[in-house]
C-alpha positions in Angstrom: -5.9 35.4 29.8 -8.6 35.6 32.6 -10.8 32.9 30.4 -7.7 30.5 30.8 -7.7 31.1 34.7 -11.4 30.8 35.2 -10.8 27.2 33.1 -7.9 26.4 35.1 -10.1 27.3 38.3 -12.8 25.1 37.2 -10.5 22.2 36.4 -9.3 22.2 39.7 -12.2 21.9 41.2 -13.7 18.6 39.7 -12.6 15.2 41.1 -9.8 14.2 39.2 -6.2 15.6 39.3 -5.5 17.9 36.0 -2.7 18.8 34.2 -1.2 19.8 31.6 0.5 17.8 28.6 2.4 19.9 26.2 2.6 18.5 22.8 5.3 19.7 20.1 5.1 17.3 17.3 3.2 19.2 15.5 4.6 23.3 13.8 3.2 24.6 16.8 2.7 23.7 20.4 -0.3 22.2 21.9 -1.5 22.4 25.8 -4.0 19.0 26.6 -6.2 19.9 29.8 -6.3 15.9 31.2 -6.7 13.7 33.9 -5.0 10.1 34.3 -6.5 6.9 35.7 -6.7 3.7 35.7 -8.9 1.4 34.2 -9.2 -2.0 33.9 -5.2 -2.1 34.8 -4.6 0.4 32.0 -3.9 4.2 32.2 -6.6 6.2 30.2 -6.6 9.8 29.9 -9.5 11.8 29.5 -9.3 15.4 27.9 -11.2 18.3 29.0 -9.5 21.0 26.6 -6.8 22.2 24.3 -5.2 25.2 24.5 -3.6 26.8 21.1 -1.8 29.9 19.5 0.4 29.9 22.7 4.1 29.8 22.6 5.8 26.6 23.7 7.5 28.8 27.0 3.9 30.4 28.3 2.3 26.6 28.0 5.0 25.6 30.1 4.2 28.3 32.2 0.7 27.2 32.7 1.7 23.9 33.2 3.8 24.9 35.8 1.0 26.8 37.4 -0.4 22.8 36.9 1.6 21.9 39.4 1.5 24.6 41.7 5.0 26.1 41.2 4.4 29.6 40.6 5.2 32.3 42.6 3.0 35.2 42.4 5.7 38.4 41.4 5.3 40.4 44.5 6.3 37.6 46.8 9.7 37.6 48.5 10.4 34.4 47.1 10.3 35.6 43.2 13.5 36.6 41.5 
C-alpha cells in the first residue's frame, strides 16, 4: 500500500490534474490513473497507470482520496 501512496504523491505533483476512473465492465474492477484535456476542441485523456487485484470499495476509496475527501481516522471529523 505505501507503493500506491508514493504513486499517488508523484501524480499529484506533475502538471495536470489526476484522478481516478473506476472501470467495472470487466469480472473485476479497474482503477485508470488519468488526466483530462482538451485538444483540438476534444477531450483526450492520457493514462499514467492502472491499478488491479483491488476490490471495487478500496478503489473507490483511493479515488476518493483523488479528490481530496478523506479524513485521516484520528481527526475529530471521522466517524
Amino acid at each position: 500500500m505505501n507503493q500506491l501512496l508514493c504513486i499517488i504523491v508523484a501524480m499529484k505533483a506533475k502538471s495536470r490534474r489526476v484522478h481516478l476512473e473506476i472501470q467495472k465492465h470487466r469480472g473485476n474492477p479497474v482503477g485508470l490513473i488519468r488526466s483530462s484535456f482538451r485538444k483540438d476542441g476534444k477531450v483526450c485523456h492520457a493514462t499514467y497507470g492502472r491499478i488491479t487485484g483491488l476490490s471495487l470499495e478500496q478503489l473507490r476509496l483511493i479515488q476518493a482520496a483523488f479528490q481530496g475527501r478523506v479524513v485521516p481516522e484520528d481527526s475529530p471529523e471521522a466517524l
